[in-house]
RONU-456738 format. One record per residue (C-alpha): residue number from 1; residue in one letter; x, y, z. Coordinates in nm, 2 decimals. Layout:
N
<site seq="NUM" type="A" u="X" v="Y" w="Z"/>
...
//
This chain:
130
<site seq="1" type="X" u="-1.10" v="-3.07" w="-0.99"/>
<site seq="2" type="X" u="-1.13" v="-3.13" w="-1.37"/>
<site seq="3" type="X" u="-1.02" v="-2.86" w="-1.61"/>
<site seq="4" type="X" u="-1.15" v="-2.85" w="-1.98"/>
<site seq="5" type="X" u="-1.01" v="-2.70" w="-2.25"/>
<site seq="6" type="X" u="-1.12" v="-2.67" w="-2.61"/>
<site seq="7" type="X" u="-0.96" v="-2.63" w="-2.95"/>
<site seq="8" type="X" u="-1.04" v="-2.65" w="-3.27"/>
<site seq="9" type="X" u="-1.29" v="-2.37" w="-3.38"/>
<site seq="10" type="X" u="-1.25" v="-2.15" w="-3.70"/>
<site seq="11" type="X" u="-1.40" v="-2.03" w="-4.00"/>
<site seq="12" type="X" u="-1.53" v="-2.23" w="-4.28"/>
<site seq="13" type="X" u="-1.79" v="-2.22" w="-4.56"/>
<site seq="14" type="X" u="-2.10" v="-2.36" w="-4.61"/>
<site seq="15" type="X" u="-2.04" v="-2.77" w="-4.65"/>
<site seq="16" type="X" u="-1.70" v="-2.76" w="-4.48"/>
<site seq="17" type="X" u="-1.57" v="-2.95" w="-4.14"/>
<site seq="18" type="X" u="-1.44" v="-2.86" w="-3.83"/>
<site seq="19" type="X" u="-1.33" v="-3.14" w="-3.55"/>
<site seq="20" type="X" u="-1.34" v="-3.00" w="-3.24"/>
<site seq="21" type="X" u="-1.10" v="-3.12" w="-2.94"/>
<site seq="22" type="X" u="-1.13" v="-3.10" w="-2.55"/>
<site seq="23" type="X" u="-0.84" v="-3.18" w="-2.34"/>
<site seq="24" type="X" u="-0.96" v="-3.29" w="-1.99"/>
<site seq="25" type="X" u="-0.68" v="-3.27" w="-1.67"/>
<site seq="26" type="X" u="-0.68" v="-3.30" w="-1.32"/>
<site seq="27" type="X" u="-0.88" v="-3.56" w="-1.10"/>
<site seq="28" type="X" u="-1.12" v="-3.73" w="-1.28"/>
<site seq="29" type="X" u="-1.43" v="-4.00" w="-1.18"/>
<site seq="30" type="X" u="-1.43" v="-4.32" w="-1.39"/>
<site seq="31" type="X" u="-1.80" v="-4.27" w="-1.47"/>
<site seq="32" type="X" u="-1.88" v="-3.97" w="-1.62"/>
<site seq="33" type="X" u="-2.07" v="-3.80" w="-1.87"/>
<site seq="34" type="X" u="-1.89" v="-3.56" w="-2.12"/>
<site seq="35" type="X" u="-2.10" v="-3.35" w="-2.36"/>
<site seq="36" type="X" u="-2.10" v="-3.07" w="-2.61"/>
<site seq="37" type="X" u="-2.31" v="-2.73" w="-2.62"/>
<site seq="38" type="X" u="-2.33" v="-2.43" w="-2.85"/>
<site seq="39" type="X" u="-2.43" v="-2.10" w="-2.76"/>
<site seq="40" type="X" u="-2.54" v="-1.85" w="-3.05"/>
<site seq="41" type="X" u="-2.58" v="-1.50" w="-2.97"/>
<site seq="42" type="X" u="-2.88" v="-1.42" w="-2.82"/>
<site seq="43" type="X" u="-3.00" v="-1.78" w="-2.78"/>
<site seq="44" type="X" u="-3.02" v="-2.04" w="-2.48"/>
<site seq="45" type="X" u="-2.73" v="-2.30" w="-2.48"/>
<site seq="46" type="X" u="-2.84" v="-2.58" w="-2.61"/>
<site seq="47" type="X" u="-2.68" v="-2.97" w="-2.60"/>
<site seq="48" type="X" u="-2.50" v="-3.12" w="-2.90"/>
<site seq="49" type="X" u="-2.40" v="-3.42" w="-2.84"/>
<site seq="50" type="X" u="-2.31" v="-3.67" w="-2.53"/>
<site seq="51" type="X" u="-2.09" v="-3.93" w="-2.45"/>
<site seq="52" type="X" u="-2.06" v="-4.16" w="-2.17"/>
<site seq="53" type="X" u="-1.68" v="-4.22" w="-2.04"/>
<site seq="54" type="X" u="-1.77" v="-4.64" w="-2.02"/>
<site seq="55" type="X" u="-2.01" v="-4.67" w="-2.29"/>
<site seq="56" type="X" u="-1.83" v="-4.49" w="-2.56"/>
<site seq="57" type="X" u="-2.08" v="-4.65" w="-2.83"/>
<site seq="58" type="X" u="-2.42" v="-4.51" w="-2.64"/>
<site seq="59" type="X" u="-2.44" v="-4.13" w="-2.80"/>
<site seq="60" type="X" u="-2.70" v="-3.91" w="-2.78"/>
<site seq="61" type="X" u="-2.75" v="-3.58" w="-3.06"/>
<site seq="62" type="X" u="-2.96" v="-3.29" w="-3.06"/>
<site seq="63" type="X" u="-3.22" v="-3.39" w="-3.40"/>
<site seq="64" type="X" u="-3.05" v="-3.05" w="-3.57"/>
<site seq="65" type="X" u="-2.68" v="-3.23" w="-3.58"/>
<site seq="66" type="X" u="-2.78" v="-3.62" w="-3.63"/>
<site seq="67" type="X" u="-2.59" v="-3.74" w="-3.92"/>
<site seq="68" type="X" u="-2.36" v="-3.45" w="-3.94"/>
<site seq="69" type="X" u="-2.18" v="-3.48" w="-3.67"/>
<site seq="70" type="X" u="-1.98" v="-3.76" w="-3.45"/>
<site seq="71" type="X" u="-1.91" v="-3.74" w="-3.09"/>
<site seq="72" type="X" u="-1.58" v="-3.92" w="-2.96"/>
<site seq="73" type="X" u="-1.37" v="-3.96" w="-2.67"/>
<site seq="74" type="X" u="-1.05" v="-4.11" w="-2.66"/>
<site seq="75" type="X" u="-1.03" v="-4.23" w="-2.25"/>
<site seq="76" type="X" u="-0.60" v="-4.25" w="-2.31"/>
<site seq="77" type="X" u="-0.56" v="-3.88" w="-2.43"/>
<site seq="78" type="X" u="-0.81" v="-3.82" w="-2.19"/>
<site seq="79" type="X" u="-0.99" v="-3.61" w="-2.48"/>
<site seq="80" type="X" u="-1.32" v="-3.54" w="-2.65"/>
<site seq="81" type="X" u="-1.41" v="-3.51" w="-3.02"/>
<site seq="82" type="X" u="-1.66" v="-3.35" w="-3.22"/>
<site seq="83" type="X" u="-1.63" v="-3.39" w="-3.58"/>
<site seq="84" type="X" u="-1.85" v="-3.14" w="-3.78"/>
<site seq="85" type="X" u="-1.96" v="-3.20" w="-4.12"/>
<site seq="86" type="X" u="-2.18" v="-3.05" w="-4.33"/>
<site seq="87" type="X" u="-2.17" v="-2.74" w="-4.20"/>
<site seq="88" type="X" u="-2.43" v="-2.50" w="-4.17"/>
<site seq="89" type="X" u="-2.46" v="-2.15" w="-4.11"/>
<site seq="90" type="X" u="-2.70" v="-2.23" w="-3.86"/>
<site seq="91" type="X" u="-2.45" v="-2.41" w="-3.67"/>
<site seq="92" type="X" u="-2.21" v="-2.05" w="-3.57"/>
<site seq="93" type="X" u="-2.19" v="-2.02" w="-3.16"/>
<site seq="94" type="X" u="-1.97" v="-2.07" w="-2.93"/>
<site seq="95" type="X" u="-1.90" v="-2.49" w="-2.86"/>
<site seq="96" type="X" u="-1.89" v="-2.53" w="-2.52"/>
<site seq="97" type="X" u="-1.73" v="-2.88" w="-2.38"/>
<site seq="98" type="X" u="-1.90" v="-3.01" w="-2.05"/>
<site seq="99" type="X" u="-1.86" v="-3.29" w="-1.81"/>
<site seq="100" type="X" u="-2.07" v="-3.42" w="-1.52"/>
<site seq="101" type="X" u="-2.02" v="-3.75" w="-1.31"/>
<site seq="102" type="X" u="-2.21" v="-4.03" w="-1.35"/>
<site seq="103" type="X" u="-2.45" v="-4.13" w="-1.63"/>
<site seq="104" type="X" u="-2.57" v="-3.86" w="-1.91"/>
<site seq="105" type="X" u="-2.89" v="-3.77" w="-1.91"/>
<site seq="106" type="X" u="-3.14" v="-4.03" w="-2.00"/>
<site seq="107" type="X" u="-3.41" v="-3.82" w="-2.13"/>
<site seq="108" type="X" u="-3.47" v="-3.67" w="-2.52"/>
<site seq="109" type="X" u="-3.50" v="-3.33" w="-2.35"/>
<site seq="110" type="X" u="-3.11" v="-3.31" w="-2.19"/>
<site seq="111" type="X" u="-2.97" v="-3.07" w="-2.46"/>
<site seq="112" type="X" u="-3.23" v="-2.77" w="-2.30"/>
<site seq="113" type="X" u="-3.06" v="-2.88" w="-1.98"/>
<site seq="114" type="X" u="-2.70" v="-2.76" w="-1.92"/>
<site seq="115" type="X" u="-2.74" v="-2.67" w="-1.58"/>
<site seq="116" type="X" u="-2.68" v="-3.08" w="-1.58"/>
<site seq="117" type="X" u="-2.31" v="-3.02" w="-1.60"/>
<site seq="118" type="X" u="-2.11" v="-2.88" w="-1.34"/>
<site seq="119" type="X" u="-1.78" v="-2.85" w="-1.55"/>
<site seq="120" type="X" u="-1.74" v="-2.65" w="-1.82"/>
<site seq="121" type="X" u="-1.46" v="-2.52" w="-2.09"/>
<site seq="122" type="X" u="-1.43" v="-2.17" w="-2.19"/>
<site seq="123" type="X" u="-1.53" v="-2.23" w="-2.52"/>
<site seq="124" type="X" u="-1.40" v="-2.25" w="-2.87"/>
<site seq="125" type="X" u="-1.58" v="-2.04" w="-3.18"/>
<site seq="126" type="X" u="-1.72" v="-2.18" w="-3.47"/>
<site seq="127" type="X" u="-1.80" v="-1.91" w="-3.77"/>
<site seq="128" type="X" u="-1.98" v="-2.11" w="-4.09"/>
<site seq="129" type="X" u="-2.05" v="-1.84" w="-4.37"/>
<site seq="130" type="X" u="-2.31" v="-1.90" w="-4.66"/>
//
């Protein structure tokens, strides 16, 4: 079974960046699907951004992050990346790294589907102030 784990969060203003890390362990399939969600409170979890383990150029972003943020994975460390720039206020919640076997999601709709994913992180916190 795969276990995530994320690091990274923290507090920034306004403008400022974050990168975001998720350390994958234990068995793993070659083709798989690794994304990130946020959770705000009181709102749905919604997708970030995805990356495909053998097609690390083919990324998808949710229209609110595109040319903010960068989605990574390095298949050696066996980790994923989210760099965050630009930050918003908007973008506080809790970033939630995800993996599912097998191709992501082909559709412009995945990020209202996390059910999609059947491994999850506990989750790292992100805090931007105005």
């Amino acid at each position: 079974q795969v276990q995530l784990e994320e690091s990274g969060g923290g507090s920034v203003q306004s403008g400022g960046s974050l990168r975001l890390s998720c350390a994958a362990s234990g068995n793993r399939y070659r083709s798989y699907c690794m994304a990130w969600f946020r959770q705000a409170p009181g709102k749905e979890r919604e997708g970030v951004a995805n990356i495909h383990s053998l097609s690390l150029h083919n990324t998808g972003y949710v229209e609110s992050v595109k040319a903010r943020f960068t989605i990574s994975l390095d298949n050696v460390k066996n980790t994923l990346y989210l760099q965050m720039n630009s930050l918003k206020p908007e973008d506080t919640a809790m970033y939630y790294c995800a993996a599912a076997p097998g191709l992501c999601p082909a559709d412009d709709r995945w990020y209202l589907r996390p059910m999609v994913f059947g491994i999850w992180g506990q989750g790292t916190q992100v805090t931007v102030s105005s």
